[in-house]
C-alpha positions in Angstrom: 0.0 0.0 0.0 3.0 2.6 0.5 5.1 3.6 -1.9 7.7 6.2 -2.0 10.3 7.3 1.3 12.1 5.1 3.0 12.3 4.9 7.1 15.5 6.8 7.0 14.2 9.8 5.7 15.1 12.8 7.2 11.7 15.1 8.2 12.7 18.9 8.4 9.7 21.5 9.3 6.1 20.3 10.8 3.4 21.0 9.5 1.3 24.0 10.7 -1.1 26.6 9.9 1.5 29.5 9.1 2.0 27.6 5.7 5.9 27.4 6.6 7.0 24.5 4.1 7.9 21.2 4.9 10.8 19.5 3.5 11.8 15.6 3.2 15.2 14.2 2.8 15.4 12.4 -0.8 19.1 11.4 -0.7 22.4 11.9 0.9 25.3 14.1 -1.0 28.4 11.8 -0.2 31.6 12.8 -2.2 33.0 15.0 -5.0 33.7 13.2 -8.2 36.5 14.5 -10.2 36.9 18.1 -11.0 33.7 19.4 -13.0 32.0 20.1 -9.8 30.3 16.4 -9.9 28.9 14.8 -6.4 27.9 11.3 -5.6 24.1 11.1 -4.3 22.7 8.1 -2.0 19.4 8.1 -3.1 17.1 7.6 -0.8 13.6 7.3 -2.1 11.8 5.3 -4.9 11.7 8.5 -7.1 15.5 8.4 -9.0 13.3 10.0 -11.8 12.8 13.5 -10.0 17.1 14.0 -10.0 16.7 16.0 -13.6 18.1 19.1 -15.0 16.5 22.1 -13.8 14.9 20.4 -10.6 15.3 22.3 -8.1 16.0 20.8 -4.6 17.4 21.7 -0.7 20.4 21.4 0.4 21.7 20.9 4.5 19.9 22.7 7.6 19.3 25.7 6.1 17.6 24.7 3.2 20.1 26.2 0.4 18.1 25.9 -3.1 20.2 24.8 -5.7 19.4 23.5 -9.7 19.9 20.2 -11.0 22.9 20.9 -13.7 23.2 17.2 -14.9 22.7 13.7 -13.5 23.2 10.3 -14.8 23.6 6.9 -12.9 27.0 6.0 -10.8 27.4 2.8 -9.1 24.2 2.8 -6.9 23.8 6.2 -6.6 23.6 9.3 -9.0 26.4 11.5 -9.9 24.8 15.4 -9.8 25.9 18.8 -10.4 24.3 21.7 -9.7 24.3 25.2 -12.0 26.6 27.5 -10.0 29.0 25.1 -8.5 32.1 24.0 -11.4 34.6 22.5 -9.1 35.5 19.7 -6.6 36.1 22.3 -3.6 33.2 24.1 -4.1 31.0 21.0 -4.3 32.9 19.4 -1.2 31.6 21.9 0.4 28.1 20.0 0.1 29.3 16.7 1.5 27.1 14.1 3.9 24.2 16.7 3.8 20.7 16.0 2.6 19.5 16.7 -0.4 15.8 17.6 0.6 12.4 18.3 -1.3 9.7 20.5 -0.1 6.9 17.8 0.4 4.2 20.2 -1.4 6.4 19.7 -4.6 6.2 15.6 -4.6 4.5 14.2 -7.7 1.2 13.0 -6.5 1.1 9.1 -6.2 -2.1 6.8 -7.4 -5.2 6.3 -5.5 -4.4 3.6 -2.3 -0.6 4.9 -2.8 1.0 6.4 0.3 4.7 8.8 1.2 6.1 6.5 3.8 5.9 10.1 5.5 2.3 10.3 5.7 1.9 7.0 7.1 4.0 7.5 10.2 2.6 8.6 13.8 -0.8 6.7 12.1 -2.9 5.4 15.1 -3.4 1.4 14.3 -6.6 0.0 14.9 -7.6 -3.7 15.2 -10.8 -3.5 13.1 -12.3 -6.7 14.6 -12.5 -4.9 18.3 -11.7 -1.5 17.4 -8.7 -1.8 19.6 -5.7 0.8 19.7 -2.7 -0.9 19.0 -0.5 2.2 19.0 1.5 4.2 16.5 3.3 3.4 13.1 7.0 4.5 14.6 8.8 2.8 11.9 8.9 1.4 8.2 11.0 -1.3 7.6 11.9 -2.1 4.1 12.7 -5.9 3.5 12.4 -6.3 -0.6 9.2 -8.6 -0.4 7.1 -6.4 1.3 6.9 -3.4 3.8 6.9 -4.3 7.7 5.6 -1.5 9.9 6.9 -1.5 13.5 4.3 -0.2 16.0 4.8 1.0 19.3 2.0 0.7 21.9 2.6 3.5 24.7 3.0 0.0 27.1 3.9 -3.2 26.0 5.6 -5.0 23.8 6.4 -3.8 19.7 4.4 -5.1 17.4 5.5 -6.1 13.6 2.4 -5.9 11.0 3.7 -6.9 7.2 2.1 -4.8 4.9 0.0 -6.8 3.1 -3.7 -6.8 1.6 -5.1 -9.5 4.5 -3.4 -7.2 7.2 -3.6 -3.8 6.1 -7.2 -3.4 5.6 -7.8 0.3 5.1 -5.5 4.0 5.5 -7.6 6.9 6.6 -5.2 10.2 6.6 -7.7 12.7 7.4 -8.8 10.6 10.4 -5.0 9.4 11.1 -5.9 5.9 11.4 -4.6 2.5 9.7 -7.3 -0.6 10.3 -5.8 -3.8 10.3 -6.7 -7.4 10.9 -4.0 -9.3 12.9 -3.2 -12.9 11.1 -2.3 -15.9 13.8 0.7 -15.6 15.0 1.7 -11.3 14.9 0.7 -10.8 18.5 2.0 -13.8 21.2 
């Protein structure tokens, strides 16, 4: 059911009624490559696509914009370059800080589609009894399928795979994530 930012994201801004943006961490500037003022990116969402020329993304704490010069595929990451910035020390500069994305800018995802963000701090609800089983703290990717961690405010952490027979229904506007707990999640 989700799709898009993984657990590791970094969540910058809340938001509020003053309209003050929100941003979300999309990958991780790690290293200058050669001299041209290129940079290795650790990607860190299911988006690569969005890293084109003339994007415009966030750099670091205090949010510097910069423009997408060029990008093409390195290793398992993305070599960028930003307009402005033509050499390795000026790029260094840049290094082991976020590249980040104001969340009102994301491309919109299908219907029954989810930002890992938005799922997060959901209340889980066992729709058989209507019983709070606390908060979605974590996602956990695995490969075959999502696992959301959730943390009851006592007691033990509780491990729900997200899957069609658990995951029964997302309501954002009410905060709340129905499931139906298979034999064997809860001892």
């Amino acid at each position: 059911m989700s799709a898009s930012q993984p657990s590791k994201n970094v969540y910058t801004g809340s938001p509020n009624s003053q309209g003050e943006p929100v941003y979300l961490a999309v990958g991780l500037l790690r290293r200058p490559h050669g001299v041209r003022g290129e940079i290795m990116l650790e990607i860190q969402t299911d988006h690569p696509e969005q890293f084109v020329p003339e994007a415009i993304f966030y750099v670091g704490e205090k949010r510097l914009p910069l423009t997408i010069r060029s990008s093409r595929p390195h290793n398992q990451g993305i070599l960028i370059s930003f307009e402005g910035i033509h050499d390795r020390d000026e790029i260094g500069k840049l290094r082991n800080q976020h590249l980040l994305v104001n969340i009102a800018d994301l491309p919109p995802l299908p219907e029954g589609k989810y930002y890992d963000y938005q799922l997060i701090g959901l209340e889980i609800i066992e729709k058989a009894s209507g019983k709070n089983l606390g908060n979605l703290k974590e996602i956990i990717k695995t490969g075959a399928n999502d696992v959301y961690l959730v943390k009851p405010e006592s007691g033990k952490e509780l491990l729900l795979p997200d899957i069609p027979e658990v995951i029964l229904d997302i309501d954002l506007a009410q905060s709340q994530m129905s499931v139906f707990l298979l034999d064997g999640l809860v001892e």
